[in-house]
C-alpha positions, 0 to 999 in steps of 0.5 A: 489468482491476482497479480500486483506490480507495484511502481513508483518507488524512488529517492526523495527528500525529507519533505518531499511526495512520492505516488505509488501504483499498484496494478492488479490482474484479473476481473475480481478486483473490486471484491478485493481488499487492497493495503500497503505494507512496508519493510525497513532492513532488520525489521518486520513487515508493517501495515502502513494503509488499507481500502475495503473492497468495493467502492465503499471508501473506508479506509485505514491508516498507521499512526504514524503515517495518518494525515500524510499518507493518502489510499485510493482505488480506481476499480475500473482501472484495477489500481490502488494508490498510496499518496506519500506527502511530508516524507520523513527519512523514517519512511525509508523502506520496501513498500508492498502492495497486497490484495486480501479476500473478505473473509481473511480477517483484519486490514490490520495484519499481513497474514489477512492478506492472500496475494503480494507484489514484489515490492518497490523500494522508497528512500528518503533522505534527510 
């Protein structure tokens, strides 16, 4: 069982950085899968970045935030972290930390994942 809080959300403006964190429980973390979703009122849920487990360091991004956006892992500290820069008012949304085993398919995809944080709102304004 892990556990994900995610913190960092806010108000920012057009142009402006955000840091999100996530936090995750337990001592497994590193065998973990870690990607960034987010969710915009009325629409669905959609991946935004993801990390692959270890330390190995491959990463991968949406099309629409590739070159702004930046993931990381921090085993030791059980943390990833979602670097937001040149944030656009379409950003706006519910951000969600998940954390996904080896086996549970593509990064790509929220069904691949097996445990959910509660999310943290970001708002950008224009």
């Amino acid at each position: 069982q892990v556990q994900l809080v995610e913190s960092g959300g806010g108000l920012v403006q057009a142009g402006g950085s955000l840091r999100l964190s996530c936090a995750a429980s337990g001592n497994t973390f590193s065998t973990y899968g870690m990607g960034w979703f987010r969710q915009a009122p009325g629409k669905e849920r959609e991946f935004v970045a993801a990390i692959r487990r270890w330390n190995i360091g491959i990463t991968y991004y949406a099309d629409s935030v590739k070159g702004r956006f930046t993931i990381s892992r921090d085993n030791a500290k059980n943390m990833v972290i979602l670097q937001m820069n040149s944030l656009k008012p379409e950003d706006t949304a519910v951000y969600y930390c998940a954390a996904k085993g080896p086996n549970s398919g593509t990064y790509y995809r929220t069904e691949a994942y097996d445990y959910w944080g509660q999310g943290t709102q970001v708002t950008v304004s224009s």
